[in-house]
C-alpha positions as a printed Julia matrix, in Angstrom:
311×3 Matrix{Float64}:
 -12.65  -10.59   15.82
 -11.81   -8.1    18.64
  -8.58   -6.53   18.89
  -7.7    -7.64   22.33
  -7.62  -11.49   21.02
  -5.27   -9.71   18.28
  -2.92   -8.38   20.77
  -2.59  -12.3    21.39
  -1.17  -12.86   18.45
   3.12  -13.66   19.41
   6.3   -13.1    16.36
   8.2   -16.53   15.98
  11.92  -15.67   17.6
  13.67  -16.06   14.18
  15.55  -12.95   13.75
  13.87  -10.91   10.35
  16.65  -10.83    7.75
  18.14   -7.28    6.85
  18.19   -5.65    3.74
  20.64   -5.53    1.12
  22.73   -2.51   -0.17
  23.38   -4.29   -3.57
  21.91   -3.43   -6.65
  18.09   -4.77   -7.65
  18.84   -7.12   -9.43
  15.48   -7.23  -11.49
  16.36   -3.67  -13.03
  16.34   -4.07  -16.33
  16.39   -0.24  -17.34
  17.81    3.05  -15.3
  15.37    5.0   -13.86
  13.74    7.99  -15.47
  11.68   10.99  -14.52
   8.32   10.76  -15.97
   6.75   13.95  -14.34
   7.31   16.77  -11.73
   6.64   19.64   -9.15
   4.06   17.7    -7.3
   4.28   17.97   -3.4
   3.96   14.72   -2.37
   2.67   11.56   -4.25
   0.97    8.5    -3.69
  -1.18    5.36   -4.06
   0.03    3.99   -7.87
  -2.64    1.68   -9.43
  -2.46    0.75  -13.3
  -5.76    0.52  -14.92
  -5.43   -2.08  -17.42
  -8.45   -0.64  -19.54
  -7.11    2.71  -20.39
  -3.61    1.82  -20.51
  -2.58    4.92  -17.76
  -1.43    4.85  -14.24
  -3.57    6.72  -11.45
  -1.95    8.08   -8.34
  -2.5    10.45   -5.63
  -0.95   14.15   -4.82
  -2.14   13.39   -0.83
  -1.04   17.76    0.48
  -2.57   19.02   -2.85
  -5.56   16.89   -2.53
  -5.36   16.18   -6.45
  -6.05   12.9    -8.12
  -4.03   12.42  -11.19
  -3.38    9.97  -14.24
  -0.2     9.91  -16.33
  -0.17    7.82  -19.65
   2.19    7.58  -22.31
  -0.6     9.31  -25.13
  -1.71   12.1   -22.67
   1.56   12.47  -20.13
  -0.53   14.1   -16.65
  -3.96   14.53  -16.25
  -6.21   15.81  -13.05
  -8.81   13.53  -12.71
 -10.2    15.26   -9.43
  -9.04   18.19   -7.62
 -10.8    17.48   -4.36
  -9.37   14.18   -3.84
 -10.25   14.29    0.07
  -6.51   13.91    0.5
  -6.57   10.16   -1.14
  -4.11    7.66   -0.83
  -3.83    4.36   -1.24
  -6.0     3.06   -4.05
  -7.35   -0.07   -6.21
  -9.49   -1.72   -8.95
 -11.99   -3.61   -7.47
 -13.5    -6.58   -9.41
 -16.16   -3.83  -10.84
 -13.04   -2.14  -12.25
 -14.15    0.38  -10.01
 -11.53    2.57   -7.9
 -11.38    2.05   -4.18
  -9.93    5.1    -2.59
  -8.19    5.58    0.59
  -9.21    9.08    2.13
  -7.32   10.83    4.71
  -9.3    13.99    5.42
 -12.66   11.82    5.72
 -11.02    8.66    7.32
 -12.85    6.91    5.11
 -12.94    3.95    2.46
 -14.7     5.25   -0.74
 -15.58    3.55   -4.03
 -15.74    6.13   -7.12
 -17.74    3.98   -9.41
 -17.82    4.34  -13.54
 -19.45    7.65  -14.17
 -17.46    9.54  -11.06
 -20.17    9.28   -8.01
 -18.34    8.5    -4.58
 -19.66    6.36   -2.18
 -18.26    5.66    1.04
 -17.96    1.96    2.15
 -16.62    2.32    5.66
 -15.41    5.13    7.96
 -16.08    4.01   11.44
 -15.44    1.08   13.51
 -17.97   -0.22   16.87
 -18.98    3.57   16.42
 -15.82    5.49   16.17
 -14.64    7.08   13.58
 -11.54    5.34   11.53
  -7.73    6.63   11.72
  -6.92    7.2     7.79
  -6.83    4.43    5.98
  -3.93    4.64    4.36
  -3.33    1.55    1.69
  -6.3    -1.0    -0.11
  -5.93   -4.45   -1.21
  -8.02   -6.76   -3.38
  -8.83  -10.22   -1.62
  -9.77  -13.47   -3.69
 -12.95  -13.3    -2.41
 -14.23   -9.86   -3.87
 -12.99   -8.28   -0.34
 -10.96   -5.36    0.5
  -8.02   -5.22    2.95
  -6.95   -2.27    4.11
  -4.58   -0.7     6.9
  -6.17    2.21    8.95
  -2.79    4.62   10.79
  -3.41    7.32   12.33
  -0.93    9.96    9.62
  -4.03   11.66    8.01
  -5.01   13.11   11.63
  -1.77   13.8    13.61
   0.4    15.18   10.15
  -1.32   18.45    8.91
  -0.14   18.09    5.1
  -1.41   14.54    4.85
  -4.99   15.17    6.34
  -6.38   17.6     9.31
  -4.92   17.3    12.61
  -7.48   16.27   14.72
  -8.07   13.82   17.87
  -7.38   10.05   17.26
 -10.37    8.53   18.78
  -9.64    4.96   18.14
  -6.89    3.48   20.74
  -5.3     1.13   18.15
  -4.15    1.32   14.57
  -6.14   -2.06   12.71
  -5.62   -3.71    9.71
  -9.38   -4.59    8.3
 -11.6    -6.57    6.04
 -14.8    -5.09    4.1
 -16.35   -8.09    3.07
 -18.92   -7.32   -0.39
 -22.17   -7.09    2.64
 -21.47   -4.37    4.29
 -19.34   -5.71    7.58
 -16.06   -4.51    8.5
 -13.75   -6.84   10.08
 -10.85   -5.94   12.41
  -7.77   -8.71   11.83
  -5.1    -7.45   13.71
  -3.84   -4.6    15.9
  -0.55   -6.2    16.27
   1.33   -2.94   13.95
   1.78   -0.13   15.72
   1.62    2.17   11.85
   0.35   -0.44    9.93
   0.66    0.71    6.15
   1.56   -1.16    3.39
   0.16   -4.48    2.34
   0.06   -7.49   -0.16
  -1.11  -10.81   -0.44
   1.34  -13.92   -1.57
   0.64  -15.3    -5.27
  -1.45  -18.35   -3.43
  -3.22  -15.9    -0.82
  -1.72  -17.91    1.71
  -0.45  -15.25    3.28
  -0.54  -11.97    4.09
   2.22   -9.3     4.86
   2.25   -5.73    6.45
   4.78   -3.37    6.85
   5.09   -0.98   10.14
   6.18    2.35    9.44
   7.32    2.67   13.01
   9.81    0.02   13.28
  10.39   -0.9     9.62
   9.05   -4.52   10.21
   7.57   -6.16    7.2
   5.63   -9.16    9.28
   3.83  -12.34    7.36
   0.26  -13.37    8.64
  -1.06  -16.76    7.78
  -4.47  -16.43    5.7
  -8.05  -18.89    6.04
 -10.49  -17.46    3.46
 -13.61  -18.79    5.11
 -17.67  -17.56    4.21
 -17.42  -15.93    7.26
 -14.34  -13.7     6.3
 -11.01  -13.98    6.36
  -9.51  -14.8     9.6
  -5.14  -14.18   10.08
  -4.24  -17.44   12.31
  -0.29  -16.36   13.02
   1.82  -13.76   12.54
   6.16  -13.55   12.08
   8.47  -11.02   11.6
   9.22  -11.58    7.96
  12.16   -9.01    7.27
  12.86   -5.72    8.42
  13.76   -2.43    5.81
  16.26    0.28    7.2
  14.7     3.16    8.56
  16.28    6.51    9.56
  14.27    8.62   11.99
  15.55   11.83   10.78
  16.09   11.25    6.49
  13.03   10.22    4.28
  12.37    6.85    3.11
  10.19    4.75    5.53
   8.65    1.3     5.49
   5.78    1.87    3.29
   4.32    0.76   -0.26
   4.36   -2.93   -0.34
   4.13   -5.81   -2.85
   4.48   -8.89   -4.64
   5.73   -9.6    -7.92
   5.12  -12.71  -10.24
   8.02  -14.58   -8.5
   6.57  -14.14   -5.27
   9.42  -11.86   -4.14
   8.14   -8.87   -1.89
   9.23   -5.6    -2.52
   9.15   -2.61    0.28
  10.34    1.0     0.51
  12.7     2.32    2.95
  15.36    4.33    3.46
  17.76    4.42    0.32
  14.42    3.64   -2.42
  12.82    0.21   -2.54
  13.76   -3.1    -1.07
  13.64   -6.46   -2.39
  13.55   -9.82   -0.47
  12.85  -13.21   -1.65
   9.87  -15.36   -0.64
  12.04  -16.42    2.7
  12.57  -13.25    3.34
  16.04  -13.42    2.06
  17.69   -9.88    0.58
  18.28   -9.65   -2.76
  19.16   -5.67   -3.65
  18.14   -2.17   -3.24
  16.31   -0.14   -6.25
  17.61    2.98   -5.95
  15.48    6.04   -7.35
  17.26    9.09   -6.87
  14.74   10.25   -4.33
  12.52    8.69   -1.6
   9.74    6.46   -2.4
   6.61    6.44   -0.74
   5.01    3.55   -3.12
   5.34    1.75   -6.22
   3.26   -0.13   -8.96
   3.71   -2.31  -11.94
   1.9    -1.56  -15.16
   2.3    -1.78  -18.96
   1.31   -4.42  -21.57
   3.56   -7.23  -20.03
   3.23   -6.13  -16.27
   7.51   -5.07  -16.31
   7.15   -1.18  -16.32
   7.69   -0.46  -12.18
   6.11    3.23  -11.92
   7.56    5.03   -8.79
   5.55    7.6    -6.93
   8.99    8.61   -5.48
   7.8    12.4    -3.05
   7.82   15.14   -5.75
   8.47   13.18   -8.85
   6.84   10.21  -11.24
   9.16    7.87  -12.42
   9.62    4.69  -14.29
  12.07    1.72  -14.72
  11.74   -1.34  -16.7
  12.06   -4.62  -14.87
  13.03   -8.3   -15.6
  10.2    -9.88  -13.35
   6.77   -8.54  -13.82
   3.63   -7.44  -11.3
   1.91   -9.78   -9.45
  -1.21   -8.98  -11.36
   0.67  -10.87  -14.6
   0.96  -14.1   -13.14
């Protein structure tokens, strides 16, 4: 699908709901430091076989693990400046690169192989955050932060005119769905895959696309402004990681930590983490232990409602 029909796509008029300065109410511990005295962290997976959280050090270019036997590991100190991440149904990782622009699998035994880095013959933004689809795909958002900010990539032309959100389907193809976000970065899927929602970094607009699965790929048939998160364009905290947990209540960072809003898009409270947080992932046994990639520090806080995953 080309991105002009995108461009097509119109936000209902319904005002997007606001977020709430209460308290999360799904905290169900306070929040403590797990680790330190990285620069600036990223892209939380759990991986359910080794019982240990990955994440990304994007400026140090370091790929780390933290688990509650070993504490911090470096899994690979040329990480390409990685990002977002996730287990594909391999239980391979699927890595986000900023310095290459590229999508990369890292299968079992640690060789990299890059699924997709350009689009009609020009080289991708950055992707920037990775999604599993129900249909063995990958959706990911491609802004353009690993080429215009020096510590998250190489500054360096941006030689696509639009920032996309994509499918790689399992053959090969890479789909564009949407050009409608003008940073698109963060992204989930709703527990039925009925929909999908982005967040904008620019504007701090979380908007809801309506999902077909179809042979073909998947194809976004509307788009509306779900809810927005509170942005300030001087203080850290932006509209960023992005996702779902087992009640189908969608969770977003932003200024003041990590927002929570119901399946309406209704408010319901503000995790607060003692610093800014750039993303977020559940993990554990039972899917309730929220680990924050939160700028220089890991931390961890034990919630009533568990991951998505869980369900």
């Amino acid at each position: 699908m080309s991105h002009d029909v995108q461009r097509e796509f119109a936000m209902t008029a319904a005002e997007p709901s606001a977020a709430s300065g209460a308290p999360c109410p799904f905290a169900d511990s306070a929040v403590t430091v797990l680790a330190d005295g990285f620069q600036f962290i990223e892209g939380p997976v759990w991986q359910a076989e080794t019982s240990r959280l990955l994440f990304n050090d994007i400026p140090a270019a370091t790929a780390y693990a933290w688990s509650a036997a070993a504490g911090v590991e470096t899994l690979r100190s040329e990480s390409n400046k990685a990002n977002g991440q996730v287990i594909d149904t391999e239980g391979r990782l699927v890595v986000c690169e900023h310095l290459t622009n590229a999508l990369v699998v890292i299968d079992h035994d640690g060789a990299r192989h890059v699924l997709a880095s350009e689009f009609q013959g020009q080289p991708l933004n950055s992707p920037n955050d990775v999604v599993l689809g129900p249909d063995g795909s990958l959706l990911f958002t491609d802004p353009p932060f690993g080429r215009v900010e020096a510590p998250m990539g190489e500054v360096r032309p941006v030689e696509l005119g639009f920032c996309g959100v994509y499918q790689w389907l399992p053959t090969g193809e890479l789909r564009l769905l949407t050009t409608r976000l003008a940073q698109p970065n963060g992204l989930c899927l709703s527990l039925d895959q009925a929909r999908l929602y982005v967040c904008d970094t620019a504007t701090g607009d979380i908007v809801e696309f309506a999902t077909s699965w179809r042979d073909s790929g998947l194809i976004v048939d509307d788009a509306r402004l779900f809810a927005r998160v509170p942005q300030d364009p001087v203080l850290p905290g932006k509209a960023d990681g992005l996702k779902v947990d087992a009640r189908g209540n969608i969770w977003c960072t932003g200024l003041g930590g990590v927002h929570v809003f119901d399946p309406t898009g209704r408010p319901l409270g503000l995790l607060d983490a003692g610093e800014p947080v750039a993303n977020f992932a559940w993990g554990g046994i039972d899917g309730r232990d929220l680990y924050l990639t939160a700028t220089t520090t890991l931390r961890h806080v034990r919630t009533t409602v568990a991951g998505a995953a869980w369900v």
